[in-house]
C-alpha positions as CSV (number, residue, x, y, z in Angstrom):
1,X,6.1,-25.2,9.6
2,X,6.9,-23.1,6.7
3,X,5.5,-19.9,6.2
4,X,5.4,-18.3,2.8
5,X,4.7,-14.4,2.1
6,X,5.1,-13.5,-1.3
7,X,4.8,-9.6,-1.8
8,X,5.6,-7.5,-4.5
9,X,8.9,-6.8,-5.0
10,X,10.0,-10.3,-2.4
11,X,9.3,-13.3,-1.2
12,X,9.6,-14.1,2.7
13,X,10.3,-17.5,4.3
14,X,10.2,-18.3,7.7
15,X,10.8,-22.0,8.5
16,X,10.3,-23.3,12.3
17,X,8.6,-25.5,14.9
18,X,8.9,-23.3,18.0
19,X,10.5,-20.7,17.6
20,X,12.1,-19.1,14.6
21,X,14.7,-21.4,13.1
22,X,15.1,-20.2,9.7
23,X,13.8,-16.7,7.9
24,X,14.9,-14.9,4.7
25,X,13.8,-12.6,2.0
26,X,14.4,-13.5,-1.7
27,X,14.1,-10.8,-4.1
28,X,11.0,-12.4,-6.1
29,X,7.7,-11.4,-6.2
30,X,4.6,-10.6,-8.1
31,X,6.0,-7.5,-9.6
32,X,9.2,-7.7,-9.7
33,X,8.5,-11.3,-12.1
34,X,5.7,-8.9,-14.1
35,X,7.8,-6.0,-15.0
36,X,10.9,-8.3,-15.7
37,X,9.8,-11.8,-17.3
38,X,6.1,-12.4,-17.7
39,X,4.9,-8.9,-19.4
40,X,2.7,-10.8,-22.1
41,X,-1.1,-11.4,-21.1
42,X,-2.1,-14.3,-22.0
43,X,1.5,-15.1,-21.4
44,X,3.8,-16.5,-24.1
45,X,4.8,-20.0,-23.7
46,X,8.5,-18.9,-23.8
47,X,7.5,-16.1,-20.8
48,X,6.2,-19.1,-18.6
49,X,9.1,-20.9,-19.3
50,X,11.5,-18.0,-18.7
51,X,9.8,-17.5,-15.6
52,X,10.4,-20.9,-14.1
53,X,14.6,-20.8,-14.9
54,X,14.3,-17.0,-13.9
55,X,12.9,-18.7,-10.1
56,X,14.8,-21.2,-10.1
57,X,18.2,-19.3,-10.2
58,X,17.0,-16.9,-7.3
59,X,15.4,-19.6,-5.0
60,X,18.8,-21.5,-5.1
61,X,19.9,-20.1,-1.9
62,X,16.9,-21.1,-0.1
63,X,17.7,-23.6,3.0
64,X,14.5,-25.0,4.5
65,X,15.6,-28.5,5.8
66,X,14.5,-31.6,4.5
67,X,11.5,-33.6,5.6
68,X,7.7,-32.7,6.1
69,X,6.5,-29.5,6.9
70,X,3.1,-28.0,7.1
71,X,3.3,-25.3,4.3
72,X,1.1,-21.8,5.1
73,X,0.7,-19.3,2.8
74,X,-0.1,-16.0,3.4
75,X,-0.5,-12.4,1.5
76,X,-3.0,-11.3,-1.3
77,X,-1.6,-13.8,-3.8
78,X,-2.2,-16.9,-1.9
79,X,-5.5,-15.4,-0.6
80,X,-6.7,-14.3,-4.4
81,X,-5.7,-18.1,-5.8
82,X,-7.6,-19.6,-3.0
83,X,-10.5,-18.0,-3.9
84,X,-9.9,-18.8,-7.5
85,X,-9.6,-22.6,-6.5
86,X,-12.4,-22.2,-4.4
87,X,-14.9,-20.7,-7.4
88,X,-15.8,-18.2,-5.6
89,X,-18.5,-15.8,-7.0
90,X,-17.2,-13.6,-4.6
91,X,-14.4,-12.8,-2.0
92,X,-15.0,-14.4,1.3
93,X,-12.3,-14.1,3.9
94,X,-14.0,-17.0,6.3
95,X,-14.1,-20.0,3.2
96,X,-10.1,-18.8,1.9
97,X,-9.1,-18.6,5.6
98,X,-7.1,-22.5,6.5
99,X,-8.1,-23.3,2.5
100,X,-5.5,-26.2,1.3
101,X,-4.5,-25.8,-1.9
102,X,-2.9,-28.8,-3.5
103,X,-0.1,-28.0,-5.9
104,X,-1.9,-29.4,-8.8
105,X,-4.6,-27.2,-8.1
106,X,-2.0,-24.3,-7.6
107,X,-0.4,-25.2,-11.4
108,X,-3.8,-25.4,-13.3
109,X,-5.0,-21.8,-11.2
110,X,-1.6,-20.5,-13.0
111,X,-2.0,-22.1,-16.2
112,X,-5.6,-20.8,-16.2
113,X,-3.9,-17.1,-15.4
114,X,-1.6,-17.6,-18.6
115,X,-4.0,-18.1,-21.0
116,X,-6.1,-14.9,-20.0
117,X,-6.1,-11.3,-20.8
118,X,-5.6,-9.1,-17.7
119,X,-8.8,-7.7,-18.6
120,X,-10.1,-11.3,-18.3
121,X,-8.2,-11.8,-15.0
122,X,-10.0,-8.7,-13.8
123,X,-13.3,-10.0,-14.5
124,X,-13.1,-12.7,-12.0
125,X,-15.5,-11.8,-9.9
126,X,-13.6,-13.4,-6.8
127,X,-10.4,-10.8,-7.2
128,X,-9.5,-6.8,-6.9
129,X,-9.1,-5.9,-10.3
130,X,-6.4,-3.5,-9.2
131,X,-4.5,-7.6,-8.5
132,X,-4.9,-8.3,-12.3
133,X,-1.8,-7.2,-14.1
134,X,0.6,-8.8,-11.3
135,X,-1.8,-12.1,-10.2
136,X,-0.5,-14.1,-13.2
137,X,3.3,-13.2,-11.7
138,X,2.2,-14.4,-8.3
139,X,1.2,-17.4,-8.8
140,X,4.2,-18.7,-10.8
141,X,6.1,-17.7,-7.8
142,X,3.7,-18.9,-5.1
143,X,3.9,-22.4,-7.3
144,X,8.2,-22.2,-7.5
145,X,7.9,-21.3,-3.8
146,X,5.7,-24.7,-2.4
147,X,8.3,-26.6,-5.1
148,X,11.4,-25.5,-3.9
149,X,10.1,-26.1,0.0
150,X,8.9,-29.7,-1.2
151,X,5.7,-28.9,-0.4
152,X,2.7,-31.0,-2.1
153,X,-0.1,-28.4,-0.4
154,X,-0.4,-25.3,1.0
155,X,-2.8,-23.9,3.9
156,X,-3.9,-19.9,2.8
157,X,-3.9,-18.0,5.9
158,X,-5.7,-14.4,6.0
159,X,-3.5,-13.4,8.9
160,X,0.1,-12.6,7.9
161,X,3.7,-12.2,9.5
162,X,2.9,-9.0,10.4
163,X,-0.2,-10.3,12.4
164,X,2.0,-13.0,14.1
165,X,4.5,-10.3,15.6
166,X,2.0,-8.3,16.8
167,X,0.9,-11.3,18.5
168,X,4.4,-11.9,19.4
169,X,5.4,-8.4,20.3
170,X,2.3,-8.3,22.6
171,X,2.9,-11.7,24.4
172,X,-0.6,-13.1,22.8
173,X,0.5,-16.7,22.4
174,X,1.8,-18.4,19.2
């Protein structure tokens, strides 16, 4: 299994069957990409393509082994482009929860986020409007992310790494 966080200012990966085999934090995330590549809404079509030579240099260094793995991902990004997928006229935790987003359907969410205003984005009556400005950012990194684990789906998970070491921490099974 793969677990995939992406936050604001990085992205997490934690790669096991068991136990913990693999973990690391890139510095890429919704933010971060915002601020420094992808300021234009809609995006310029030189932004998007900044943005995907900009991921690839920094996710480079990422070591998940080869072969099939069930992909989860889990934070506010994933969560807010599950609903999105979904159509939902509103947020509802219990039909994103164990979603599977294919990553077609994770490409055309993102190329729908380019060609909108953030105003637009903000309209959707699915999302936070405070997750406008940076959602756009967030998905081109959730999208590099499932590429560069070879993942052709993703599961969106409303409990998050933190939730799992609670669990952990507390002896409350796996």
């Amino acid at each position: 299994m793969v677990v995939i966080d992406v936050g604001g200012g990085s992205t997490e990966f934690v790669y096991g069957r068991d136990e913990v085999q693999y973990a690391v934090s890139i510095n890429i995330g919704s933010v971060r990409i915002t601020e420094d590549v992808v300021s234009s809404r809609p995006a310029v079509l030189e932004e998007i393509e900044g943005a995907g030579v900009w991921l690839a240099r920094r996710l480079e260094p990422l070591e998940i082994p080869e072969g099939e793995a069930t992909v989860v991902g889990v934070s506010g990004t994933f969560t807010a482009l599950g609903a999105i997928d979904l159509g939902l006229e509103r947020y509802d935790r219990e039909a994103v929860h164990q979603h599977q987003m294919s990553l077609e359907g994770l490409r055309a969410v993102t190329q729908q986020l380019a060609r909108m205003s953030v105003d637009e984005t903000a309209a959707i009556p699915s999302l936070p409007a405070s997750r406008a400005e940076v959602l756009l950012g967030g998905a081109l990194v959730a999208t590099a992310a499932l590429e560069a684990v070879g993942g052709d789906s993703v599961i969106i998970s409303e409990t998050d790494l933190l939730d799992g070491l609670l669990m952990a921490v507390l002896g409350g099974g796996n």
